[in-house]
DOLOLUM-861128 format. One record per residue: residue number from 1; chain; x, y, z of N, C-alpha, C in turn. Coordinates in nm, 3 decimals. Each point is the difference from the previous one (the first is absolute). Example, Ala and Ser with C-alpha at 12.3 -4.5 7.8 and 13.67 -1.06 7.14 Angstrom:
REM residues 2
@k->1 | c->A | n_u->1.319 | n_v->-0.569 | n_w->0.780 | ca_u->-0.089 | ca_v->0.119 | ca_w->0.000 | c_u->0.090 | c_v->0.120 | c_w->0.000 .
@k->2 | c->A | n_u->-0.035 | n_v->0.105 | n_w->-0.072 | ca_u->0.082 | ca_v->0.119 | ca_w->0.006 | c_u->-0.077 | c_v->0.109 | c_w->0.073 .
***
This chain:
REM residues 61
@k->1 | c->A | n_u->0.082 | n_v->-0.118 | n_w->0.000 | ca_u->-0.082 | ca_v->0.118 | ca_w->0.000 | c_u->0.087 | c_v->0.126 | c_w->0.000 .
@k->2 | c->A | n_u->0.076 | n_v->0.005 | n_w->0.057 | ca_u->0.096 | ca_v->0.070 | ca_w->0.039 | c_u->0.075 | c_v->0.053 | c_w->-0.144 .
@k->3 | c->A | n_u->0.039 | n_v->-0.098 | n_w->-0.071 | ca_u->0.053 | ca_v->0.068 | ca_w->-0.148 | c_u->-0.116 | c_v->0.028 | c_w->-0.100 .
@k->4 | c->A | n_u->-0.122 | n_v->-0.099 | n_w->0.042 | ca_u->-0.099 | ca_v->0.088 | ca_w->-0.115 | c_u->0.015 | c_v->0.182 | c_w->0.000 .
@k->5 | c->A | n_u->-0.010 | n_v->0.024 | n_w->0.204 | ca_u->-0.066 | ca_v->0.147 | ca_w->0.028 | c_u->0.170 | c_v->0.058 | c_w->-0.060 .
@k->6 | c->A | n_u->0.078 | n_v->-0.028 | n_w->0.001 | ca_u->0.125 | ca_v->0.090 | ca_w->0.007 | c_u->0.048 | c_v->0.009 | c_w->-0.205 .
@k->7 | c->A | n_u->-0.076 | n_v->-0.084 | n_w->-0.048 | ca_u->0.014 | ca_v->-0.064 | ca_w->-0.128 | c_u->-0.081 | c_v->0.114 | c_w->-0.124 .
@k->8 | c->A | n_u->-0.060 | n_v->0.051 | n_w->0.036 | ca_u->-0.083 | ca_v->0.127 | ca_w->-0.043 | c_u->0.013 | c_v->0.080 | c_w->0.010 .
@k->9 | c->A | n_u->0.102 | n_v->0.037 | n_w->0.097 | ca_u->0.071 | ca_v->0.134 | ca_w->0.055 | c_u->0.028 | c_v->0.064 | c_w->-0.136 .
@k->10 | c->A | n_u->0.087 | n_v->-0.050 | n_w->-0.041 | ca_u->0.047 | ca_v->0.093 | ca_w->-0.147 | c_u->-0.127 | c_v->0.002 | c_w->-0.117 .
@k->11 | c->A | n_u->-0.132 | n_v->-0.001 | n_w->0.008 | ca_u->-0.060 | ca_v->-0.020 | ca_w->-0.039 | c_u->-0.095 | c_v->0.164 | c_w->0.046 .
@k->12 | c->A | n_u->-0.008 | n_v->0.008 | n_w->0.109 | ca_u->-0.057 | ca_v->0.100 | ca_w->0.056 | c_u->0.093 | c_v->0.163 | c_w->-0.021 .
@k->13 | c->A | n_u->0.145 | n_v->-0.057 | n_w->0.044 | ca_u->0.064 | ca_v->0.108 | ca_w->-0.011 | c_u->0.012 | c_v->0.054 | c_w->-0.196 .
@k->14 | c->A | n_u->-0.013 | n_v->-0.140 | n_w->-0.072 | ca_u->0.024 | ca_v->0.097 | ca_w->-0.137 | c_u->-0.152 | c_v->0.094 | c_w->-0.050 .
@k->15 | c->A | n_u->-0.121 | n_v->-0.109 | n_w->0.082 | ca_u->-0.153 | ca_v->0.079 | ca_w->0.009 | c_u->0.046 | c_v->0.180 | c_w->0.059 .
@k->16 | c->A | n_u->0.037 | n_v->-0.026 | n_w->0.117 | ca_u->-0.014 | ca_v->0.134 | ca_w->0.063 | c_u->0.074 | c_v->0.113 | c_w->-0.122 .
@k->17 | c->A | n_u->0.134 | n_v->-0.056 | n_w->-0.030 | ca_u->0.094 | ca_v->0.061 | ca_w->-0.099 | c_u->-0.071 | c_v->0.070 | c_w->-0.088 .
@k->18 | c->A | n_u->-0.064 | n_v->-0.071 | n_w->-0.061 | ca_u->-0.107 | ca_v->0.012 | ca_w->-0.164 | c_u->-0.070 | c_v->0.098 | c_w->0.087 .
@k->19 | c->A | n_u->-0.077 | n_v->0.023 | n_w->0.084 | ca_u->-0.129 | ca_v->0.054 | ca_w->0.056 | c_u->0.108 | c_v->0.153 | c_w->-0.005 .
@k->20 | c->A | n_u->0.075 | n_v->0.025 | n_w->0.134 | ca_u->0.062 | ca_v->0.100 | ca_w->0.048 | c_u->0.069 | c_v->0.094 | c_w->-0.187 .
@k->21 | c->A | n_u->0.022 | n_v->-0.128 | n_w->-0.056 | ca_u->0.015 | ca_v->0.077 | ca_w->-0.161 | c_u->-0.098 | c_v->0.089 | c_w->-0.063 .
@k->22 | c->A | n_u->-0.054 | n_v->-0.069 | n_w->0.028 | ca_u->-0.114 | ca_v->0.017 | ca_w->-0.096 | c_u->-0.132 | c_v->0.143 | c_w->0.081 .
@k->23 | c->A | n_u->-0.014 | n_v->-0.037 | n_w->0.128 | ca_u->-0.065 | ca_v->0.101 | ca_w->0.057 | c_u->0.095 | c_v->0.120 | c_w->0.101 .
@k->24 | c->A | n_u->0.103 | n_v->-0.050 | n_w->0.063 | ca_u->0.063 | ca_v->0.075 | ca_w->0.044 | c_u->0.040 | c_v->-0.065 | c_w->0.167 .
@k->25 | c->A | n_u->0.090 | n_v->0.011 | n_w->0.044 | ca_u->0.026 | ca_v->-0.057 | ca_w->0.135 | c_u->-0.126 | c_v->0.060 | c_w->0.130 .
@k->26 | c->A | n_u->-0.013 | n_v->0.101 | n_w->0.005 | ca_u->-0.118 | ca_v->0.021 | ca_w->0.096 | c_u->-0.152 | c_v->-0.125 | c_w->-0.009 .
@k->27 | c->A | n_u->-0.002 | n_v->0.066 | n_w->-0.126 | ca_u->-0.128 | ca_v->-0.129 | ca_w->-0.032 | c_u->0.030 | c_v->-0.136 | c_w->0.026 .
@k->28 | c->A | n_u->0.117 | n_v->-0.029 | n_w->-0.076 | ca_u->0.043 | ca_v->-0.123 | ca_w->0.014 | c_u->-0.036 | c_v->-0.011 | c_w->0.155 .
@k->29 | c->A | n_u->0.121 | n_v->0.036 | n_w->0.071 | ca_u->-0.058 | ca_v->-0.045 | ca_w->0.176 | c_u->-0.159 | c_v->0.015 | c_w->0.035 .
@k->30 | c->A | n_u->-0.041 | n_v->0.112 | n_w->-0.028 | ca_u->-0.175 | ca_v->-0.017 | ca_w->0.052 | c_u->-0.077 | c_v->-0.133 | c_w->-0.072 .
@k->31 | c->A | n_u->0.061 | n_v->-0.025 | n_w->-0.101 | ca_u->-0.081 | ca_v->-0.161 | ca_w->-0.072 | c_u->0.059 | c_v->-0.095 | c_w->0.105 .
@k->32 | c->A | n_u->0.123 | n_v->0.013 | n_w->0.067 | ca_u->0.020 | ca_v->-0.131 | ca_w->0.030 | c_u->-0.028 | c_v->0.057 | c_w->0.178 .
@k->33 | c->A | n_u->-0.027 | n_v->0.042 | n_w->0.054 | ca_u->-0.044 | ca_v->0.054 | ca_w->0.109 | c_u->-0.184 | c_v->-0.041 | c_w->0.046 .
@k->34 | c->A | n_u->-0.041 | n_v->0.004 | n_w->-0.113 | ca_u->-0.180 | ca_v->-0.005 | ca_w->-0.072 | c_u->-0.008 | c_v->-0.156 | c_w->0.022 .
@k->35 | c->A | n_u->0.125 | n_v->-0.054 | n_w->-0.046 | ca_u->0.038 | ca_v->-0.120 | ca_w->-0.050 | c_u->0.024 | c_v->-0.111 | c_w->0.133 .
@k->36 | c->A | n_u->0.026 | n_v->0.071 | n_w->0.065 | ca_u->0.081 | ca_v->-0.095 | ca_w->0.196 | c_u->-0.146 | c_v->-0.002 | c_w->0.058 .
@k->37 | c->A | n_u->-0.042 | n_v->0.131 | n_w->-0.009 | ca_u->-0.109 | ca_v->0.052 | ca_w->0.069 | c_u->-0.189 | c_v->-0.137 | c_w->-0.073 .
@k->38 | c->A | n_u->0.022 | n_v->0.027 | n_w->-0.118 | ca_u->-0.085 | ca_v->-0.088 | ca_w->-0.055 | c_u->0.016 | c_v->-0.174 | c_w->0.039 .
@k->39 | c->A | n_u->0.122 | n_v->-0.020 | n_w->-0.001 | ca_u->0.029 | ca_v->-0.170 | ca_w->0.045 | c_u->-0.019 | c_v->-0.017 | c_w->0.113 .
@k->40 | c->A | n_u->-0.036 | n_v->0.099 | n_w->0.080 | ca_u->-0.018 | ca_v->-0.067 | ca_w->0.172 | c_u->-0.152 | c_v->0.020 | c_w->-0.017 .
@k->41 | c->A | n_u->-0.100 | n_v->0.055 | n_w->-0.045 | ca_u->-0.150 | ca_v->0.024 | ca_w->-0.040 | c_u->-0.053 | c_v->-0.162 | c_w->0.059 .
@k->42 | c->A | n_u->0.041 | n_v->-0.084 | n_w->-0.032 | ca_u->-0.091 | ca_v->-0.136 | ca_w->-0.061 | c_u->0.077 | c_v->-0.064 | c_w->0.156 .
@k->43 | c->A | n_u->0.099 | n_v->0.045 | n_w->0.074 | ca_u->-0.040 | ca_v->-0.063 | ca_w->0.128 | c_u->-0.062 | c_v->0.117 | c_w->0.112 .
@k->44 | c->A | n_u->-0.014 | n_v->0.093 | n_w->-0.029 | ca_u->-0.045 | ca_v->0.072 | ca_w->0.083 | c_u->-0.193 | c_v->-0.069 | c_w->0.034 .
@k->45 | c->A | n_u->-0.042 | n_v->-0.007 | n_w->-0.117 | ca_u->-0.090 | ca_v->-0.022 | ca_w->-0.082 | c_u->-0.077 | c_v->-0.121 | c_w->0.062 .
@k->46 | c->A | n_u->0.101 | n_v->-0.129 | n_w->-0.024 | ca_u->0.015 | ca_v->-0.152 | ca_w->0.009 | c_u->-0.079 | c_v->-0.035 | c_w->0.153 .
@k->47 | c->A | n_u->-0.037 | n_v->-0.082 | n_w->0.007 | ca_u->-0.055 | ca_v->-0.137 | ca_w->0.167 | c_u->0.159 | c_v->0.008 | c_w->0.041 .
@k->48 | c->A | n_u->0.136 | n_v->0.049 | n_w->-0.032 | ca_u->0.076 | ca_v->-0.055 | ca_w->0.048 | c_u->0.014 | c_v->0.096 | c_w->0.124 .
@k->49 | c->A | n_u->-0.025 | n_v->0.157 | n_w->-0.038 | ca_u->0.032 | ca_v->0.069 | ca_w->0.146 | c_u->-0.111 | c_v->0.047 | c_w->0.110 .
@k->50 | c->A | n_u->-0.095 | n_v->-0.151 | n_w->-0.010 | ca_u->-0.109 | ca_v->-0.020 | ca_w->0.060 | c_u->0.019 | c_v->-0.113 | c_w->0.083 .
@k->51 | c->A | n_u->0.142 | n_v->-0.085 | n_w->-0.034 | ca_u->0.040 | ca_v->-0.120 | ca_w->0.087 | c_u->0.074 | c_v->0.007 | c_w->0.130 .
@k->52 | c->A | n_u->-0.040 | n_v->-0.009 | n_w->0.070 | ca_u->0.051 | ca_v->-0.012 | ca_w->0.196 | c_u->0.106 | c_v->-0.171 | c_w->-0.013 .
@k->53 | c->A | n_u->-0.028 | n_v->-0.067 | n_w->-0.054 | ca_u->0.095 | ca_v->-0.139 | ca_w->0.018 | c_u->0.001 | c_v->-0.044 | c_w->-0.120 .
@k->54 | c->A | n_u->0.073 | n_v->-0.153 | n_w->-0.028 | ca_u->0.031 | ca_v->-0.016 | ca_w->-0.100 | c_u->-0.102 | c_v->-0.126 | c_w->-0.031 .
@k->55 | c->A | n_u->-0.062 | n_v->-0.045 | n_w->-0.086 | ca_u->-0.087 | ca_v->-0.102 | ca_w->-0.011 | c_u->0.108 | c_v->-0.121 | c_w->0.060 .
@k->56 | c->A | n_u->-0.141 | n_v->-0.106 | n_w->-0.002 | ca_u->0.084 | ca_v->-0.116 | ca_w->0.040 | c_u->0.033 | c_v->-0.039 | c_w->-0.182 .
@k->57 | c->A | n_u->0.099 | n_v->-0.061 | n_w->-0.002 | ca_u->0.049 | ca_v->-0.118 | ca_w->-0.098 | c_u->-0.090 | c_v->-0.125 | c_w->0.009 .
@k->58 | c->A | n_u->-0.046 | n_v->-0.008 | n_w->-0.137 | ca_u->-0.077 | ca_v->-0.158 | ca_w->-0.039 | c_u->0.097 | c_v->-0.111 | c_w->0.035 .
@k->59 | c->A | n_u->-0.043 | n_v->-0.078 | n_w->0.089 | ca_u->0.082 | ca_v->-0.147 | ca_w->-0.005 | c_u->-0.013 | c_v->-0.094 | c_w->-0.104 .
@k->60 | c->A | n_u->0.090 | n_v->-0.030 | n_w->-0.038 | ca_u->0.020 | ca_v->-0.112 | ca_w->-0.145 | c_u->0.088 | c_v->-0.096 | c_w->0.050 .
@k->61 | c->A | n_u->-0.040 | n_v->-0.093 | n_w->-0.035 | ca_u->0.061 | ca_v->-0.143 | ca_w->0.011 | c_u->0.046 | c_v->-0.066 | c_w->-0.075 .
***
């Protein structure tokens, strides 16, 4: 998992590159600022920060 997340890295940074080109470095950061801010949405959101403990685990045999 660990090299998928680190594996894209240069993937994002040549995205940001193109962007900050193309619109200008201020913008550029407010897209990716919009951007941190938007990816935490869906747990704010989620049953997850509604959980006090952790479920039990299904037993399988």
């Amino acid at each position: 998992m660990h090299l998928l997340f680190h594996g894209v890295l240069p993937l994002g940074a040549l995205a940001g590159g193109a962007i900050a080109q193309a619109l200008g470095m201020r913008r550029a950061l407010l897209i990716g600022a919009i951007g941190v801010l938007l990816s935490t949405m869906w747990l704010v959101f989620s049953p997850v920060r509604r959980l006090r403990e952790l479920p039990q685990p299904a037993v399988r045999w």
